[in-house]
SEPA-291811 format. One line per field, with one value per residue (C-alpha): residue number from 0; residue in three letters; x, y, z. Coordinates in steps of 0.2 Angstrom, whole numbers, plus 5000, padded with zeros to 4 digits. Layout:
seq (NUM_...)
type (ALA_...)
u (X_...)
v (Y_...)
w (Z_...)
//
This chain:
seq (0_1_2_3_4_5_6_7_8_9_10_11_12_13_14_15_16_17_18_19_20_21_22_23_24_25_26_27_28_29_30_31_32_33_34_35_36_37_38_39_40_41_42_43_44_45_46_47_48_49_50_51_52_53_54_55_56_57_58_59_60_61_62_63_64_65_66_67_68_69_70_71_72_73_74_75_76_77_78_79_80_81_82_83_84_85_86_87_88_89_90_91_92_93_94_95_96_97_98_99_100_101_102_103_104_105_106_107_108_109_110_111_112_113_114_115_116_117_118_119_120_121)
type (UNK_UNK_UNK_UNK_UNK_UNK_UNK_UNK_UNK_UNK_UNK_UNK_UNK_UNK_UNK_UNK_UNK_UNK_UNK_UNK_UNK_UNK_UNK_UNK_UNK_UNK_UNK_UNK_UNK_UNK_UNK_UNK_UNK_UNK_UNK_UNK_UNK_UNK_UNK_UNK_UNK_UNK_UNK_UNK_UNK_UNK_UNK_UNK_UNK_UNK_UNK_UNK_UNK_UNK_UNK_UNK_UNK_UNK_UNK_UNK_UNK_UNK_UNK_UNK_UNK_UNK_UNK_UNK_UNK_UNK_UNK_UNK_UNK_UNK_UNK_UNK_UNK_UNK_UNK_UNK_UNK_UNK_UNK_UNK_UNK_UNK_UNK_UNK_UNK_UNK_UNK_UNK_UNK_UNK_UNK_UNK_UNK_UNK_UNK_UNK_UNK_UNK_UNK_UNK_UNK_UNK_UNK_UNK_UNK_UNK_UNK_UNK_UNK_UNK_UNK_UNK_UNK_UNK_UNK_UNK_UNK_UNK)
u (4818_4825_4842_4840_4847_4862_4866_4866_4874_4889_4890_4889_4903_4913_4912_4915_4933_4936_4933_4944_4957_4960_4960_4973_4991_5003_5017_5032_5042_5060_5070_5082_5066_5063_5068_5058_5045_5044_5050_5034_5022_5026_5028_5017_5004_4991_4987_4995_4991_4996_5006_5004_4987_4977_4967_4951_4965_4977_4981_4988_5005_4999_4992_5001_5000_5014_5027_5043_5041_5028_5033_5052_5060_5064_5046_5042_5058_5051_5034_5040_5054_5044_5025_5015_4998_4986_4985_4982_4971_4954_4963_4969_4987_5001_5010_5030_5032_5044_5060_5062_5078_5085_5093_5073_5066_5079_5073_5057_5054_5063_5050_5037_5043_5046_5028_5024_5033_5025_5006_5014_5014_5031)
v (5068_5076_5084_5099_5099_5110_5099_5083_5091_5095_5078_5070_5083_5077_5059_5062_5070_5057_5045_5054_5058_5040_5038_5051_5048_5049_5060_5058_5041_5049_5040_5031_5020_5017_4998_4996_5003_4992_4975_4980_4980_4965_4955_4966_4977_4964_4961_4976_4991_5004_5016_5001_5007_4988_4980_4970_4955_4963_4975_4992_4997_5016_5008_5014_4995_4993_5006_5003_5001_4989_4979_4982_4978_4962_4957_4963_4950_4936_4938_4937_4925_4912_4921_4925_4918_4932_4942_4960_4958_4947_4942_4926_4919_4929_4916_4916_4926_4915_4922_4936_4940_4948_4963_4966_4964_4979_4988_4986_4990_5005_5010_5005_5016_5031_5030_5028_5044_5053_5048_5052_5036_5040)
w (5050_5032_5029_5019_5003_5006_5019_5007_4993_5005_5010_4992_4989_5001_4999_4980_4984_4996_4982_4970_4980_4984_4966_4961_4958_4969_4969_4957_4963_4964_4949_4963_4966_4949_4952_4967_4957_4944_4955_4966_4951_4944_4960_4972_4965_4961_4977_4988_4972_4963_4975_4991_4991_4993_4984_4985_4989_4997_5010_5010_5015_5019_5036_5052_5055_5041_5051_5053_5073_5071_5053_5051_5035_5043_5042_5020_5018_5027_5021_5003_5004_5017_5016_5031_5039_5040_5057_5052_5036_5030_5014_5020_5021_5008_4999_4997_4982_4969_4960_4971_4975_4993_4982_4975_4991_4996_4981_4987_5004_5001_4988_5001_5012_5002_4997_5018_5020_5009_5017_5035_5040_5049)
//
């Protein structure tokens, strides 16, 4: 059995914006977060991406898993200052990330969670 080609073009198209819109920024972090920003792309970002989007090593934060009612703030601080063994994800274990203070992990999780808000997340 053959598609037509409208058919086919319509779902190229669609994949294609998928794509892109996975790709696109995000909205404008508000300059309050700038810190959390920052302090998660240098200590997070590698393996969690840009925006907490996930990466080949590392999962996403805009996953309902990662909502408040089922990871508090409690859990991000534990995970960085003691690291976790891997139970949601296939990335393996995430080790305790080094120098990072509670007052960054604050910064943060806030920024996290801004950027959970905004996917609708909660």
């Amino acid at each position: 059995m053959t598609l037509p080609a409208a058919v086919i073009l319509a779902l190229c198209l669609a994949v294609t914006r998928a794509a892109a819109a996975a790709d696109a920024p995000g909205p404008k972090v508000p300059p309050a977060l700038a810190k959390g920003e920052a302090l998660f792309n240098t200590n997070c970002s590698v393996c969690h991406g840009i925006g907490a989007r996930g990466t080949r090593q590392g999962p996403p934060f805009l996953d309902k898993v990662y909502e408040p009612n089922h990871h508090a703030d409690t859990a991000f601080y534990l995970a960085a200052e003691m690291g976790v063994r891997a139970h949601h994800w296939k990335f393996g274990d995430m080790p305790k990330i080094p120098g990072v203070t509670r007052d960054d992990l604050t910064q943060i999780i806030a920024y996290i969670r801004w950027h959970q808000k905004q996917a609708g997340i909660f």
